[in-house]
C-alpha positions in Angstrom: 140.6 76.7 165.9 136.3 76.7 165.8 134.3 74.3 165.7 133.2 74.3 162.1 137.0 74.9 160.7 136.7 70.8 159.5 134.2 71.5 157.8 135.8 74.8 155.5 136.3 73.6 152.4 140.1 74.0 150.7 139.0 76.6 148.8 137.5 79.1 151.4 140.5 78.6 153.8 143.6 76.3 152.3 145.9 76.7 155.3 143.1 76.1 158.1 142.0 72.7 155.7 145.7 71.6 155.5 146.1 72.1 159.5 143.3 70.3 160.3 143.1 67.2 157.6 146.9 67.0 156.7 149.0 68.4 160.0 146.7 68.1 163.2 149.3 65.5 164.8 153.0 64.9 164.4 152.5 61.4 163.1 150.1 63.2 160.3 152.3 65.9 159.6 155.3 62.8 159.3 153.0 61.0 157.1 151.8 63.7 154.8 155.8 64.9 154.5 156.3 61.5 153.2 153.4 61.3 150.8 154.3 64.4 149.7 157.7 63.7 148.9 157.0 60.2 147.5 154.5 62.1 144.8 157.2 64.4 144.0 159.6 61.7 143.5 157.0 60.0 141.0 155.0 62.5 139.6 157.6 64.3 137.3 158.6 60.7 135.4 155.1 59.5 135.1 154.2 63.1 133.6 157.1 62.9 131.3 157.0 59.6 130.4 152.7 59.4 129.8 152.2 63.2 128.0 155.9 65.2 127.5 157.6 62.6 125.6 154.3 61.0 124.7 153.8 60.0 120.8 150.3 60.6 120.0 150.4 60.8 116.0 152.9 57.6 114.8 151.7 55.6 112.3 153.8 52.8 113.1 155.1 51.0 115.7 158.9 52.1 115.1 157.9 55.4 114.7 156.4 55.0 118.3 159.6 53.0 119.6 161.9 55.6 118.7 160.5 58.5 121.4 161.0 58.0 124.8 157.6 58.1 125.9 154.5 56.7 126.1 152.9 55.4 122.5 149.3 56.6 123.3 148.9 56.5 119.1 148.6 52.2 119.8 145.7 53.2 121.5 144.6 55.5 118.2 144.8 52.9 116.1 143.6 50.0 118.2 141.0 51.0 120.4 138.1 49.7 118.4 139.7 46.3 118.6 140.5 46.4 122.7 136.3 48.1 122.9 134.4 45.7 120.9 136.6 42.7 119.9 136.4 40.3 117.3 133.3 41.8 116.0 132.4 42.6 112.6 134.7 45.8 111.8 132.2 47.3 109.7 129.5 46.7 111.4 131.0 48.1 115.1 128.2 51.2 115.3 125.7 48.0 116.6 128.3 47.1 119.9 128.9 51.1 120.3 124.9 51.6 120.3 123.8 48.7 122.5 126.7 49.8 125.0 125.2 53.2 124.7 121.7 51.6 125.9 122.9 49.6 128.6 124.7 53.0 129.9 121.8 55.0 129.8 119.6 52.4 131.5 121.5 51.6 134.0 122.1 55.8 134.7 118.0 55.8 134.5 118.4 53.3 137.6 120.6 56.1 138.9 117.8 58.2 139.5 115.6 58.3 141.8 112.4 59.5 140.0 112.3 56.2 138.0 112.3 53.8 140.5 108.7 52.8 139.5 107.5 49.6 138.0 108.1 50.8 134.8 111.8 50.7 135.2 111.6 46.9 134.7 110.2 47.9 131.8 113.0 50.1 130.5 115.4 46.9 131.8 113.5 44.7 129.6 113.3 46.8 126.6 116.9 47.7 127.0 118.1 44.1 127.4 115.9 43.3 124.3 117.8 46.2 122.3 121.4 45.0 123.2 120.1 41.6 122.2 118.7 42.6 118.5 121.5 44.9 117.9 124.5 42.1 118.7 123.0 39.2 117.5 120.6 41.0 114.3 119.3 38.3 112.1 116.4 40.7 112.4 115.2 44.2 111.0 117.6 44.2 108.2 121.4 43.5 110.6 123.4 40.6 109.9 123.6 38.0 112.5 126.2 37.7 114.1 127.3 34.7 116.6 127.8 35.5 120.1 131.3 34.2 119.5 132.4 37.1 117.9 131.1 39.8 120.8 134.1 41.1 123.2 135.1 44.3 124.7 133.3 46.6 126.8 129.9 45.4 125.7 130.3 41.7 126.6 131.5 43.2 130.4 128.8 45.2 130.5 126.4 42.8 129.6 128.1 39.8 132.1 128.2 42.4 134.8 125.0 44.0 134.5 122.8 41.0 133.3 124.4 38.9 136.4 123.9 41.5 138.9 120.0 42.1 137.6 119.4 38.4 138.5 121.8 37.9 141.5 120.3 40.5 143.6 116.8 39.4 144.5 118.0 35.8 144.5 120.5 36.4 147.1 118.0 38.2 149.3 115.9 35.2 148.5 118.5 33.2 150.1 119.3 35.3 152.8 115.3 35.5 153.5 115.8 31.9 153.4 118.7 31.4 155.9 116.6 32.9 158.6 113.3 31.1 157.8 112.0 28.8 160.4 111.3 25.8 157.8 113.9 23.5 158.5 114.4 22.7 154.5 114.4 26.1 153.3 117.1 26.9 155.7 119.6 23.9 154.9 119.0 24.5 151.3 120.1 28.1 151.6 122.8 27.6 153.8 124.2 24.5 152.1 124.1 26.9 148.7 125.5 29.8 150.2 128.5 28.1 152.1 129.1 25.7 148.7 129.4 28.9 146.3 130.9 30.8 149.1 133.8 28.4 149.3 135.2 27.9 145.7 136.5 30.9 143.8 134.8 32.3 140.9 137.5 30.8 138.4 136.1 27.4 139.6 132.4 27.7 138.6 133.4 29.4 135.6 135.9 26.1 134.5 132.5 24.0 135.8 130.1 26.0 133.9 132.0 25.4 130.6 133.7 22.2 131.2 131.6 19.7 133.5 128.0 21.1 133.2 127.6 20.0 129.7 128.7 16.4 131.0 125.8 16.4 133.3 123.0 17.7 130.0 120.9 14.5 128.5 122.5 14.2 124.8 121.7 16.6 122.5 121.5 19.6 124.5 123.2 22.3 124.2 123.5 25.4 126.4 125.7 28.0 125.2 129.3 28.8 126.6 128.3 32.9 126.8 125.3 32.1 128.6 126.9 29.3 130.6 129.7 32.0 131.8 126.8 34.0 132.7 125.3 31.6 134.9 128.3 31.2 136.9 128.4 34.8 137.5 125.1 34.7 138.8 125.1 31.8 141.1 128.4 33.3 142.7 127.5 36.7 143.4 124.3 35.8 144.6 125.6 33.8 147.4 128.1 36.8 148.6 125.2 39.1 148.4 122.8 36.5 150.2 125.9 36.7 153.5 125.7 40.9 153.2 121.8 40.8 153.2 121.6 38.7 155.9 123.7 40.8 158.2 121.4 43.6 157.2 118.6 41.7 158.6 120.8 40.9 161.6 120.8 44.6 162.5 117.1 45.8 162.5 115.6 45.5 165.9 112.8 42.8 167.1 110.5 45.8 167.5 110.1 46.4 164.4 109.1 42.7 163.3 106.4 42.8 166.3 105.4 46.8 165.4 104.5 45.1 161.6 102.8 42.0 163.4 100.7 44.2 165.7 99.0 46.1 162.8 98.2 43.1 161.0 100.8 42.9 158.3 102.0 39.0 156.9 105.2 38.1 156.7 106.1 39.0 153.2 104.2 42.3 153.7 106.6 42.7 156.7 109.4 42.2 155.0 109.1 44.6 151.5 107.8 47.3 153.3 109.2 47.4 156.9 112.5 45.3 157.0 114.4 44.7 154.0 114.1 48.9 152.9 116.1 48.9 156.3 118.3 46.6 155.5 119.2 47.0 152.4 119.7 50.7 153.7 122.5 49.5 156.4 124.2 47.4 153.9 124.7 49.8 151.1 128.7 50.1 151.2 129.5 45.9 151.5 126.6 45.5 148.7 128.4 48.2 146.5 132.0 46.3 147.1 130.5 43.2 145.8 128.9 44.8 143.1 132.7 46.8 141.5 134.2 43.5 142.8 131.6 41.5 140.5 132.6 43.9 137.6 135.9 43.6 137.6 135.7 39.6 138.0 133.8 39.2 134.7 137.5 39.8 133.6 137.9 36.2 134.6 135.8 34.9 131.5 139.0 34.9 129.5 139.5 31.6 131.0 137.3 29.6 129.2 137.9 32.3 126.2 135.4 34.6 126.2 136.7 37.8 124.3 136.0 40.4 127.5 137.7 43.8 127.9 140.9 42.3 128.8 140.8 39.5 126.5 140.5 41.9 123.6 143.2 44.2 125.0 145.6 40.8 125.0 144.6 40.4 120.8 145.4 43.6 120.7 148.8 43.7 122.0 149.4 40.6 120.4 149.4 41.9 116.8 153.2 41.5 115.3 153.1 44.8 113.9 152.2 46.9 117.8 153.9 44.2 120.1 155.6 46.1 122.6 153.0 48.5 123.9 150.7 46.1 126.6 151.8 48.9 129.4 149.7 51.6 127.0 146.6 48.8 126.7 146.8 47.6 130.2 146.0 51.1 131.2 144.1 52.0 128.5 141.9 49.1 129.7 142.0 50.4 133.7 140.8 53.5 133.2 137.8 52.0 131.8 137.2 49.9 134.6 138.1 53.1 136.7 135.5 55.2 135.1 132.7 52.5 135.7 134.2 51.5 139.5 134.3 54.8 140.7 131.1 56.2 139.3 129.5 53.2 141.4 131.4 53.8 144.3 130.5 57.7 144.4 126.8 57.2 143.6 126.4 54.9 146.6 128.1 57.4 148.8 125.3 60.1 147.4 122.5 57.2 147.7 123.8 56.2 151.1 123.5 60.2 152.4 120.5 60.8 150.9 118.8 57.7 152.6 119.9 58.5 156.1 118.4 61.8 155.8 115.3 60.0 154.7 115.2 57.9 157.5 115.9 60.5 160.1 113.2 62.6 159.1 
């Protein structure tokens, strides 16, 4: 076997791949066996049961109760509810179109060519949009009250918006962990172990319940952007922990290399350290960030109409009760589409900055 077999794809040489990733030792070959036979046991079913016996076309529920299979025709005539909620039905194209925006900026921070000033721009400007279009009053749109939004916008805005203002405040605090002013440091490690130590479900029940308690009378802060808040404040304190072990990791000479030519401590840190950092701690940063997304489905709690809220309205409707298996994983694959496009962008990013850094 050479040297370079591992690396043949399965395409060039299928029986050399299979040796070498599937069969190179008898425990592997026992365990792939196994797998295999497990996915043979499963597979056939599943296939029957989600596109064979499948009903695609009913246009009732019976009609979809009396085949055998799956009633992806729920998801037909449903999906607009489970996407977008309790919003206006006729005027869904606004939710659609302000997703669309959020999509294409954050695929914009995908690429490397923009990350210039200006993409704060784009970030403002596309925030602004998804604003105008869901709420209107203005340029003609109705308003509508951010009661009504749910679905895949309302995730995308909790998730995006919260990580957009999480990030450089947890590496504020995780700067501020390591500083050498007494005060700074207690007041970032006192938030960071507080947050830290009380699930997300918690702050969100504070945010909506106790906080307005604690507001002088009269004020008012609303529950989406209270739910918001939450978000922020929690992730910021798990990204503050994985920032700070980033720091942990790059070497005292390069904090004395920036001192001996002059550089400040803030000029130190943006242009020698955190890049490095940040660089180390790509994979735990990305886990908290598909973790973060799939928590906003915690909102429900304090009932805000997310993804999986509006899936539950859906299946909830006397006429299609019987068909939350088809919603539930109508509903995954969303979040599948989202978490795994994250995940294999920060693989790419990942590889492409180690090659960076070793030239």
């Amino acid at each position: 076997m050479g040297p370079n077999t591992v690396n043949v794809s399965f395409l060039q040489a299928p029986w050399p791949w299979l040796r070498v990733r599937l069969f190179s030792t008898p425990l592997n070959s026992v365990i792939s066996l196994l797998l295999v036979g497990l996915l043979l046991i499963l597979l056939p079913p599943l296939l029957d049961w989600a596109v064979l016996k499948a009903n695609f076309t009913a246009n009732t529920a019976q009609a979809c109760k009396d085949s055998a299979g799956a009633c992806w025709a729920f998801i037909a005539h449903k999906h607009r509810l489970i996407l977008f909620g309790v919003y206006p039905y006729d005027e869904q194209w606004r939710p659609l179109l302000a997703t669309i925006v959020l999509v294409v900026a954050i695929l914009l921070s995908c690429w490397q060519r923009c990350w210039r000033a200006w993409l704060a721009l784009i970030w403002f400007g596309a925030i602004t949009t998804f604003g105008v279009l869901m709420w209107g009053g203005v340029l003609g749109l109705s308003y509508v009250d951010n009661s009504r939004w749910g679905g895949l916008p309302l995730t995308l805005m909790l998730a995006t918006v919260g990580l957009a203002f999480a990030f450089p405040l947890g590496v504020l605090l995780a700067l501020g962990r390591r500083s050498h002013l007494p005060a700074v440091r207690v007041l970032s490690v006192t938030y960071i172990e507080l947050i830290r130590g009380v699930p997300l479900i918690s702050l969100l029940f504070m945010a909506s319940v106790m906080l307005p308690l604690f507001l002088p009378a009269g004020t008012h802060i609303d529950k989406l952007l209270r739910a918001q808040i939450a978000i922020i404040v929690f992730a910021a304190a798990y990204i503050a922990e994985t920032v700070r072990g980033g720091l942990q990791a790059i070497p005292k000479g390069q904090y004395e290399g920036a001192q001996s030519i002059g550089l400040n401590y803030w000029q130190t840190m943006r242009k020698i350290v955190l890049p490095q950092a940040l660089t180390t701690v790509i994979p735990p940063l990305v886990s908290i960030f598909i973790s973060l997304f799939k928590d906003t489905s915690l909102v429900v709690v304090i009932g805000i109409f997310d993804l999986t809220q509006s899936a539950k309205v859906a299946v909830a409707d006397a006429q299609w009760r019987g068909f939350s298996t088809e919603a539930y994983l109508f509903v995954a694959a969303i979040y599948f589409v989202f978490c795994y496009g994250i995940s294999r962008y920060s693989r790419r990013l990942e590889t492409h900055l180690t090659r960076y850094d070793q030239r």
